[in-house]
N, C-alpha and C positions, 0 to 999 in steps of 0.2 A: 342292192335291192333291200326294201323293208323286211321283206321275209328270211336275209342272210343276217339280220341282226337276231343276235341273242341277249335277253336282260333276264338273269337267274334270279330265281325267286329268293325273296327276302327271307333271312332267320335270324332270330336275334335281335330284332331292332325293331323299337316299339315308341309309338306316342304316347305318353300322358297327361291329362291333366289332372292337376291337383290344388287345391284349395287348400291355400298356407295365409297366413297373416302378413301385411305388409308391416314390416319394422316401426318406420314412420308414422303412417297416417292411421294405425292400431284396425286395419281392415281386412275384412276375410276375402282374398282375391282367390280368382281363377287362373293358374298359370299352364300352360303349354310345355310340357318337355320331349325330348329324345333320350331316347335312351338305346347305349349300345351293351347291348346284353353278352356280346362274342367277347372270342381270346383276341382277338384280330383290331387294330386301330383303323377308325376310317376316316377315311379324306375326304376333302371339297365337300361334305355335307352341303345341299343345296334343299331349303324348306321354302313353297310356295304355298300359302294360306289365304282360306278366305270362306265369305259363310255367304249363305244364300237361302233363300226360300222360294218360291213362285213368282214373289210381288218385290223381294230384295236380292240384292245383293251388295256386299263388300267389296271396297276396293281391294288386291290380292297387298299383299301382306308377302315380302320378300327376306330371306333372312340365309347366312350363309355362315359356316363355322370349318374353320380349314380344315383342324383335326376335334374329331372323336375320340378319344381314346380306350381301349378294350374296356370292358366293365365299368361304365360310366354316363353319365346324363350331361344334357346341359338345357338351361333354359329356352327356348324359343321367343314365347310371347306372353301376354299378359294377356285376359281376354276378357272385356267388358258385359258385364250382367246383360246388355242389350243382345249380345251375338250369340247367346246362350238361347236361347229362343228358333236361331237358325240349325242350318246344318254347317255343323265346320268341318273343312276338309283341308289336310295334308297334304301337301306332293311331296314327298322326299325322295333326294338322288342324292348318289354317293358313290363313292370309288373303294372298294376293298382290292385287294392284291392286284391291282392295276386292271380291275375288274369294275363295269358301272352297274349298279342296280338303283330299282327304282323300283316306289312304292306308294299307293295313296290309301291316305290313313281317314275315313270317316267315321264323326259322332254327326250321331241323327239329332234333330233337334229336339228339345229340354232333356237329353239324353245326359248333359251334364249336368247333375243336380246331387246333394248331397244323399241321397236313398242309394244310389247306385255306385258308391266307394267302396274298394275292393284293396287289398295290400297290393302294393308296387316294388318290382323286382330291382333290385337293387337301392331306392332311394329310402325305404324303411320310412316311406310314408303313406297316407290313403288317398287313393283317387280313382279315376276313369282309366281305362287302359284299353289300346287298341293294339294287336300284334299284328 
């Protein structure tokens, strides 16, 4: 029965974006991260994204990373100047000690914009941050 499932609340594990220069094309993008903030490695990381407003929507945006490792980030997505306008939203599922948690992480829209960059834990860089 749905009500015999348990899905324990998330700690430690956080989205951010952040605005870093791309190598190549010398441009200031918006990137998507995870970041696992625990002593704890996690597994099957599963990220469904996608933005929307009243009048739009995005196609979702599927992304998956086997392992997390304790204390550490990895990239997601890149996110184009257009979807910054909407709301972006997170699904993240994941397996810690053979345990699933699940989480969705929302930025309101123009809520990513450079006025609202904050330090980021662990990456020692400035961005958005959703816990």
């Amino acid at each position: 029965m749905r009500k015999d499932i348990h899905i324990p609340d998330v700690e430690d594990m956080f989205l951010a974006v952040v605005q870093e220069q791309h190598i190549e094309y010398k441009t200031m993008d918006w990137n998507a991260y995870v970041i696992n903030n625990s002593d704890v490695d996690l597994e099957m990381v599963l990220i469904v994204s996608k933005g929307y407003s009243s009048e739009k929507i995005t196609p979702p945006m599927r992304h998956q990373l086997p392992l997390l490792p304790a204390r550490s980030y990895a990239k997601v997505e890149y996110l184009q100047e257009k979807v910054l306008a909407l709301n972006n939203e997170f699904k993240v599922t994941f397996f810690k000690d053979n345990q699933m948690f699940d989480k969705t992480y929302l930025f309101e829209k123009n809520a990513i914009n450079t006025k609202a960059l904050q330090n980021i834990p662990l990456m020692n860089l400035k961005g958005i941050l959703r816990k």
